[in-house]
C-alpha positions as a printed NumPy array, in Angstrom:
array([[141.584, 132.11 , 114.059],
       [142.691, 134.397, 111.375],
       [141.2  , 134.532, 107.598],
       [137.353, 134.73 , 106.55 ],
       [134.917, 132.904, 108.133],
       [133.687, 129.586, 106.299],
       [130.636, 131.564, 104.987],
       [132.973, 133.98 , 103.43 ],
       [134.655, 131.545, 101.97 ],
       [133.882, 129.7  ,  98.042],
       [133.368, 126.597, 100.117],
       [131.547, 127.861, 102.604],
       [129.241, 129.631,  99.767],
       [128.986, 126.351,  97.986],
       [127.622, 124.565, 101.286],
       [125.207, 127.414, 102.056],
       [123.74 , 127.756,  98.818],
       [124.081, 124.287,  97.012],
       [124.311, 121.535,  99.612],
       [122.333, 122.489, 102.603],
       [119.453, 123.329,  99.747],
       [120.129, 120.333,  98.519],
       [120.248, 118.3  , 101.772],
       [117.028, 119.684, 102.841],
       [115.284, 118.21 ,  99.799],
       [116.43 , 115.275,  99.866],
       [115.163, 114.699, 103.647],
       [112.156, 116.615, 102.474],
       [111.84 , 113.208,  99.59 ],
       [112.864, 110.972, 102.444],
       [110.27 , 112.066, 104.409],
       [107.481, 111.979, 101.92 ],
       [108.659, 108.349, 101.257],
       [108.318, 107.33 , 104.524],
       [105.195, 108.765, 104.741],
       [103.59 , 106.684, 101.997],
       [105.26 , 103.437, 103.262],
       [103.993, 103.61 , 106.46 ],
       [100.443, 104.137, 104.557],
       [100.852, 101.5  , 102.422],
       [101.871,  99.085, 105.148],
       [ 99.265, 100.359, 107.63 ],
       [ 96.976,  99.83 , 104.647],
       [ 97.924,  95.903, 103.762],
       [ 98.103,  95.033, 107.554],
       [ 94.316,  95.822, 107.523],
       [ 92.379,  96.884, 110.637],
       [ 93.811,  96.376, 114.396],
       [ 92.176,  93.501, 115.9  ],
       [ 89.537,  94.402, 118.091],
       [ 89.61 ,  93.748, 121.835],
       [ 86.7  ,  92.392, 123.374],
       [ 85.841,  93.329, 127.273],
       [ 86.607,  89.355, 127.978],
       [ 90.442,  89.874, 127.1  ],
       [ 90.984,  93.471, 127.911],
       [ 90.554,  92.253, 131.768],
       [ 93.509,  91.075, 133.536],
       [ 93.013,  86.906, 134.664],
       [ 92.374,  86.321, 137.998],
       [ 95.175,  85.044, 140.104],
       [ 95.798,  81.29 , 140.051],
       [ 92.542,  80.384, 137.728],
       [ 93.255,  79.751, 133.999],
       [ 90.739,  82.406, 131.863],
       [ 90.167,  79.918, 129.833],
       [ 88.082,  77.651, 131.931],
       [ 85.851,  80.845, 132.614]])
């Protein structure tokens, strides 16, 4: 291929120093966003349940755990 390289080139300056810049604070934002969403959500949904010993074990074959 003959001609500059797209680096060399006004477009390929452009990208470089304008969009990819631009691009990687945008995802940076995204990011951040996401991160205080899944906060907020983990914060609403409140504390996992927790598992007692009882229901952590598997049932016994053919008997029905809850006539244990």
């Amino acid at each position: 291929m003959s001609g500059p390289s797209f680096f060399q080139t006004h477009m390929g300056q452009r990208f470089y120093e304008t969009t990819m810049p631009s691009l990687v604070r945008e995802m940076r934002r995204l990011n951040d966003s996401v991160e205080l969403l899944v906060a907020v959500a983990e914060r609403l949904a409140g504390p996992p349940p927790a598992t007692s010993d009882e229901s952590a074990r598997p049932a016994k074959p053919g008997k029905n755990p809850e006539e244990e």
